[in-house]
N, C-alpha and C positions, 0 to 999 in steps of 0.2 A: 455618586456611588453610595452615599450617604456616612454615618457617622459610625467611626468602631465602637466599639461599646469595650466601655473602660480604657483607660490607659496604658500608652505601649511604654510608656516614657519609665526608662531604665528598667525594663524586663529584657528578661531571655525570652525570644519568640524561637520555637521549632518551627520549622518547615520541612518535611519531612515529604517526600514526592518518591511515587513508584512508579518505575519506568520498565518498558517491556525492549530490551535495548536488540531485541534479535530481530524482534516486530519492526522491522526499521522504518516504517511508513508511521513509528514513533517517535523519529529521531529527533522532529525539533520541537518535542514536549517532553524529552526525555536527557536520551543521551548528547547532542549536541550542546544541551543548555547550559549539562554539568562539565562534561570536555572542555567548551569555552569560557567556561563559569560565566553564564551568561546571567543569569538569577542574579549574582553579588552586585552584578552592573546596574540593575533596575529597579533594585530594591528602594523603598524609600529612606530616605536618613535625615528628613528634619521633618517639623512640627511635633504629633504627639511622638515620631520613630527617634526625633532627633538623639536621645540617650540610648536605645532601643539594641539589644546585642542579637543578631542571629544565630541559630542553629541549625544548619542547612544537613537535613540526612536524606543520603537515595540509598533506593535499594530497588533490586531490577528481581522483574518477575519473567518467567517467558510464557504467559499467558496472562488473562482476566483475572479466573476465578480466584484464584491463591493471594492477586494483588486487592479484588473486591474486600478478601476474607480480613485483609489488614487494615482496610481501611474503616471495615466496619466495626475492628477492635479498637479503633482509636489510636491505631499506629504510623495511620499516612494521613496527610493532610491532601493529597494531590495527587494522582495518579492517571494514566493515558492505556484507552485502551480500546476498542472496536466496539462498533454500533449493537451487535449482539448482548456483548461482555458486559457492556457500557448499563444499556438496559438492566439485567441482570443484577446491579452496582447499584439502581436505583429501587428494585421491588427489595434487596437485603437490607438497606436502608430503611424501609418504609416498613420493613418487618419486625425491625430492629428498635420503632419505635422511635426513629430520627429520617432525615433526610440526606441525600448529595443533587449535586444540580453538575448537567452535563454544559460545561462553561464553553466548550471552543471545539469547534472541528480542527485536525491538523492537516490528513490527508484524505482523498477520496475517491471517489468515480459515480456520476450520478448514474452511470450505464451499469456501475456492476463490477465494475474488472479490480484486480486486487486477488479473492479467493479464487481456486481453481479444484479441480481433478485434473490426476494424473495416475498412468498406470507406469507398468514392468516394461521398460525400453524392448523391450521384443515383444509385447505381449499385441495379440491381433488385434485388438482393439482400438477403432479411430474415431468412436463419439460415442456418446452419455448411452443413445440407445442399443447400445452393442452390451451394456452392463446390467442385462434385465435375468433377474436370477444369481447374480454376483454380488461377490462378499466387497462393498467398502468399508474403509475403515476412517472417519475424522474425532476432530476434536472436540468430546461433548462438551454442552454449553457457548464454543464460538460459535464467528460469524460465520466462520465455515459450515459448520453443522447446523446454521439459519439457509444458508445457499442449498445445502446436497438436500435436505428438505424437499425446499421450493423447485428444486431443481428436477426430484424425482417424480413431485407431483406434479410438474409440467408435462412429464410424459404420460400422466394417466395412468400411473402405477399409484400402487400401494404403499409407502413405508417401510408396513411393518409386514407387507408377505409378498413383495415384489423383488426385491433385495432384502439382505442383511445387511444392517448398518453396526459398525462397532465402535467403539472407542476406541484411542489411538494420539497420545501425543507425537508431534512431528517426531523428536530424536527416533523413534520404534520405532515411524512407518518407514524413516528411510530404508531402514536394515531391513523390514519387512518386502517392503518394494524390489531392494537389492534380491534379495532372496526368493522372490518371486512366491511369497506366501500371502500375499494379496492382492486381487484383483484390481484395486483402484483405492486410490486415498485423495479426500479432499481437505484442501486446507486453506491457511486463511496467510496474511505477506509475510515473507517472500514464498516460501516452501512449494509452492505449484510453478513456480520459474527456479527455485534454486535448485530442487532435485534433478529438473532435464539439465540446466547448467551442471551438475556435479557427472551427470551420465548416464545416469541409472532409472531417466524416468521419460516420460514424453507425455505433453500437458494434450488433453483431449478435450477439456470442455473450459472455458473462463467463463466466470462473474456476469461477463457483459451477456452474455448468452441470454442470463434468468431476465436482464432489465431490472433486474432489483438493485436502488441505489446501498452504496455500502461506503463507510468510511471509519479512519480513527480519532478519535479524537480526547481531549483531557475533563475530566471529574474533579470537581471540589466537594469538602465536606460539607454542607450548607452552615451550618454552626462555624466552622472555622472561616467562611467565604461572608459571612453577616459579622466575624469579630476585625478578621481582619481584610477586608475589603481592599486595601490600595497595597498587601502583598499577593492578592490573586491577580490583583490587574498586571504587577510588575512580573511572575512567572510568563504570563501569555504575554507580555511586550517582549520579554526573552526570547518566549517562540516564534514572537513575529521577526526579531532582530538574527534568527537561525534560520529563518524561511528566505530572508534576504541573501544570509550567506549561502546558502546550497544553489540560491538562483543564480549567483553571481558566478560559482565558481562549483559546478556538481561534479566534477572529475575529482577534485582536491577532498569535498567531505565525504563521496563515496570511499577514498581511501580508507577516510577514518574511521568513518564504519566498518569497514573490513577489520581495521586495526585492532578494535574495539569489541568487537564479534564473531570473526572467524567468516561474516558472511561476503563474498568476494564481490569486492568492489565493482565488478559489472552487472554483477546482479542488482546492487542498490543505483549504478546510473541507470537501469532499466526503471525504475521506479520513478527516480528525484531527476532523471536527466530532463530534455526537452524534450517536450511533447510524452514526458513518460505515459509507465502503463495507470499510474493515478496521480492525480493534479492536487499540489499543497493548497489547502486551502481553509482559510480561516474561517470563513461566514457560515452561517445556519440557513443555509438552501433550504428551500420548502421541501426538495428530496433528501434530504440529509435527515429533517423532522419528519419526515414519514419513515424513515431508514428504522429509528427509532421506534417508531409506534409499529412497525412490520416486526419488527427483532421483538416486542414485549408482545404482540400477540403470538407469537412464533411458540415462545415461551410459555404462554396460558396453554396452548396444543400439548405441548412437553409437559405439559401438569408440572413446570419450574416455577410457576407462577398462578395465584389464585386470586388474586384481585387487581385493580388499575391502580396505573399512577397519572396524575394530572402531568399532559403530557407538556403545557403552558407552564408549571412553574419547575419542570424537570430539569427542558431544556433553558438555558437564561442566559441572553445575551447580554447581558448587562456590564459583562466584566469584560467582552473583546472588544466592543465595540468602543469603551476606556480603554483600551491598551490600542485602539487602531486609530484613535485622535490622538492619543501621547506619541503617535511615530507618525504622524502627519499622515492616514492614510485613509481614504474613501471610504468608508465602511458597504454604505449602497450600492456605490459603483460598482467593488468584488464581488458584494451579493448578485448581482447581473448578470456578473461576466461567466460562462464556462466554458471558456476556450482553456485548451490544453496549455498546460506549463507551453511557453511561448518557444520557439528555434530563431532566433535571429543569428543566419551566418552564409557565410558564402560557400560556393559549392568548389570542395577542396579538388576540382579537378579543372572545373574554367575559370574559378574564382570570381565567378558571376552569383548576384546575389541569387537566393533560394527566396521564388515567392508563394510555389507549391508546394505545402507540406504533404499532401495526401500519398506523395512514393516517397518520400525522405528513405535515405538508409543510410545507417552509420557505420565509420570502422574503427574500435579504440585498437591502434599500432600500438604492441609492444616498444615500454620506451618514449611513449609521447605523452606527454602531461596532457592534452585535452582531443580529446574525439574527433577525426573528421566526417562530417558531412558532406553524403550529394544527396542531388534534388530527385536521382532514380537508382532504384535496384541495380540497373545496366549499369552507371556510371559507378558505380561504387564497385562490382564485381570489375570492369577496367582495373580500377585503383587497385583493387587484393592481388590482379596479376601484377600488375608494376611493384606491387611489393614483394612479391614473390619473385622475381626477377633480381631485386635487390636484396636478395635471402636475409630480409626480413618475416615477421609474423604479424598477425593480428590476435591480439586480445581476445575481441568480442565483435560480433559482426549483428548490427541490427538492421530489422527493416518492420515497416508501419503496413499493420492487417489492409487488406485493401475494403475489408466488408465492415469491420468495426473501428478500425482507424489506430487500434492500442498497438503500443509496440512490442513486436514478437523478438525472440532470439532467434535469428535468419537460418542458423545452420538449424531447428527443428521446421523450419517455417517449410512448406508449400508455397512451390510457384505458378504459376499459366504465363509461357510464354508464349506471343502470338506470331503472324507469320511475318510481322517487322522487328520481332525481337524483345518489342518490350516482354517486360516480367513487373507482374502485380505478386504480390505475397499474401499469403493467408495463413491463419493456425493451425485450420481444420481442411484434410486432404478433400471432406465431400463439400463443404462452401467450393476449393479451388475446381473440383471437376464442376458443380453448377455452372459456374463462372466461366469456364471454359464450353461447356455447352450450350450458355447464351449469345458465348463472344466472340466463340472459336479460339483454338490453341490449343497447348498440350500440356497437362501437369505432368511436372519436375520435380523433384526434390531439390535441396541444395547443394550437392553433389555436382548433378549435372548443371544444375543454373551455373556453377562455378566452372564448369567446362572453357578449357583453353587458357586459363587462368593456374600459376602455377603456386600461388602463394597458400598456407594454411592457415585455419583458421583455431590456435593452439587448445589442443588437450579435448574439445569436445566436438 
C-alpha cells in the first residue's frame, strides 16, 4: 500500500466518514460499520499507529450532493454514495484543484435494478411508455436522474419536450405521489420499493429495464487515502466484516436498519436478503467501471460537468483488494462471480432442499425471526393459507420476476397462471400478458393468485 507520509506515532487522526443511512444499500460503508463499531476493530494500532489516538466522526447525509459538498471542504475523509453521485464527487474534486478516488463498490446490479419509477397507486399507468407528455419528478444529480434520462431516451423521446422532468427529493415525492400531484417519480434505493410497500405507489419501470449497470459504493479523499493508507484499508475490512454479517443473518440487520431509519425492515430484506433485488459486492466489475464513466458522461449532457477525469486513477482498487487479503478472501474469484446473493435453504413446506431459485418465494410470518422459503409461488401461497387457518399473518410476501429474475413484493407482483396451476410472477402486467401469450394462461393479480387461501398479507 505503500508508506504514510509522516508520522501517525502519537497524533490525533480524524476519521471523519459520511454515510447516507436511509440509502441502505449503504449500510455496510456506513451505518452498520458505526452501529457495530466496526472501524475501532480494524483500525491499526502498532507500528507508526502504535501511539496513534483516533477521532472517529459520522455524519449522515440522505443524498450525494450535500455529502460530496463536505467532503470537498475538507470535512469528510470518507464517504458512500451511488455511481452517479460518486462521479459527480470526482469532477468537484478535480475542480477544486485536488482529487478523491472511488476505493470499493459496496452494493449493485450489473442489470440495472436498484433505481425505479413509480406512479399514484390508482393512477392508469402500467409502463414507462404510458408517461409520454407527463410530469415526472427525480432527484437532480442522482443515479436516478442518470436512469429516467436513459430511460426516456430509450423510447425515442425527447427530455427536454417529451416529458417534464422536475426536481424532487424523496421526502416531497412521497406526499406528492400520495396527493396525486405527480404523474411519476423516479428514484434511486429504497424509495421505488418503499413507496408501494408504504401504499401509495406501484413501481412501473426498474433499473434492470435500461440494462444500465448501477451501484453504491465508498470515496476517499486521495490526499487523506495517500497519508493514511492502512486507515482506508481498515474502513473497507469493516465493510467487508458487515457484508459477512448481513450474509449470515439478513433478517436480524434488516431490523436494524429499520431501527435506525424508519425504513421497514422488509423493504431492506428485499435488498440485503437472498437472492435480493441488488447483490453486495465489493469488486470493481468491468460494469461497475463503465457505470462510472456512463454517470460522468451523463453529466457532460447536463453541462454538470466540462471536462474528463482519468477514469484509471478515479477508480483504485488498491485499497479492497488490501482489505480482501487481510480477511482471507479471493479477490479475483468475486470479481468473476455474479450470481445473486446466494439462498441456501430448504423448502419450508417439504423441507426438501431448494435447487431452483428461478420461482423462489418467500413469506416473513409475523413473529418469526427468519423468512421461510419455497421453491414455487404455488407452494408458498399453500403455506399463507395454512397460516391463515392458524390466524396468523404475514409480514411480507415475496416472489422472483420470472423475466429479469429480481425480487418483487408479490402482493404488487403479476401473475400468469397456467392450465396446471403453476404461477410465474412478473413486475410489469404487459411482460405477464406476453408471457402468457406465448405460453398460455391467464394473468392475475395477487388477490386472485391467493384465491382459497385464507391468510393476510399485513397492512399492504
Amino acid at each position: 500500500m505503500g508508506t504514510a507520509l509522516g508520522a501517525a506515532r502519537a497524533e490525533t487522526i480524524r476519521i471523519a466518514v459520511g454515510t447516507q443511512d436511509t440509502t441502505i444499500n449503504c449500510a455496510t460503508g456506513g451505518l452498520l460499520i458505526r452501529e457495530l463499531k466496526l472501524l475501532e476493530k480494524y483500525l491499526p494500532r502498532d507500528g507508526k499507529y502504535k501511539d496513534a489516538t483516533y477521532a472517529i466522526e459520522w455524519r449522515n447525509f440522505t443524498s450525494g450532493a450535500p455529502l460530496t459538498n463536505e467532503m470537498v471542504a475538507g470535512k469528510l475523509d470518507l464517504g458512500a454514495m451511488a455511481d452517479f453521485p460518486g462521479s459527480l464527487n470526482g469532477y468537484a474534486f478535480a475542480k477544486a484543484g485536488r482529487r478523491s478516488l472511488f476505493i470499493s463498490v459496496l452494493s449493485g446490479s450489473v442489470k440495472g435494478s436498484g433505481n425505479g419509477i413509480v406512479v399514484p397507486k390508482d393512477s392508469p399507468v402500467q409502463s414507462l411508455s404510458d408517461l409520454k407528455g407527463k410530469t415526472i419528478s427525480v432527484p437532480f444529480a442522482s443515479t436516478a436522474h442518470g436512469l429516467l434520462l436513459r430511460a426516456v431516451t430509450a423510447q425515442g423521446w425527447d427530455p427536454a419536450h417529451d416529458v417534464t422532468i422536475i426536481t424532487q427529493a424523496p421526502e416531497v415525492a412521497g406526499s406528492a405521489l400520495l396527493a396525486n400531484k405527480i404523474d411519476a417519480h423516479a428514484d434511486f434505493v429504497p424509495f421505488a420499493e418503499l413507496f408501494p410497500w408504504r401504499g401509495f405507489a406501484r413501481k412501473i419501470y426498474d433499473g434492470s429495464q435500461a440494462g444500465a449497470p448501477t451501484f453504491h459504493g465508498a470515496l476517499a479523499d486521495a490526499d487523506y487515502a495517500e497519508k493514511y493508507p492502512e486507515i482506508v484499508t481498515a474502513y473497507l475490512r469493516a465493510g467487508i466484516e458487515a457484508d459477512r454479517l448481513v450474509a449470515a443473518e439478513p433478517e436480524r440487520y434488516a431490523e436494524l436498519i429499520e431501527k435506525v431509519t424508519g425504513i421497514e425492515a422488509e423493504v431492506a430484506y428485499l435488498f440485503h436478503g437472498p437472492l435480493g433485488l441488488q447483490t453486495r459486492d465489493i469488486t470493481w466489475k468491468p460494469e461497475y467501471r463503465q457505470a462510472v464513466k456512463t454517470s460522468f458522461e451523463t453529466l457532460k449532457l447536463l453541462k454538470k460537468a466540462d471536462s474528463d477525469i482519468d477514469l484509471d486513477r478515479f477508480v483504485d482498487d488498491r485499497f479492497i483488494r488490501a482489505a480482501s487479503a487481510q480477511a482471507g478472501l479471493d479477490y479475483e474469484a468475486r470479481l468473476k462471480d455474479y450470481a445473486q446473493s446466494p439462498l441456501v435453504a430448504n423448502d419450508a413446506g417439504t423441507g426438501q432442499p431448494i435447487t431452483d431459485v428461478t420461482r423462489v418465494a418467500q413469506i416473513w410470518v409475523r413473529g418469526e425471526p427468519k423468512v421461510w422459503h419455497y421453491a414455487t409461488p404455488e407452494a408458498a401461497f399453500l403455506g399463507l393459507a395454512a397460516l391463515g387457518r392458524e390466524g396468523r399473518e404475514a409480514r411480507a410476501f415475496y416472489a422472483q420476476d420470472r423475466q429479469s429474475g429480481i425480487k418483487l413484493l408479490a402482493t404488487q407482483a403479476w401473475f400468469v397462471r397456467d392450465a396446471s396451476k403453476r404461477l410465474d410472477a412478473f413486475l410489469l402486467k404487459g411482460d405477464a400478458e406476453a408471457h402468457a401469450a406465448r405460453n398460455g394462461g391467464e394473468v392475475i393479480d395477487f388477490a386472485t393468485a391467493r384465491s382459497g387461501g385464507g391468510a393476510q398479507v399485513s397492512a399492504r
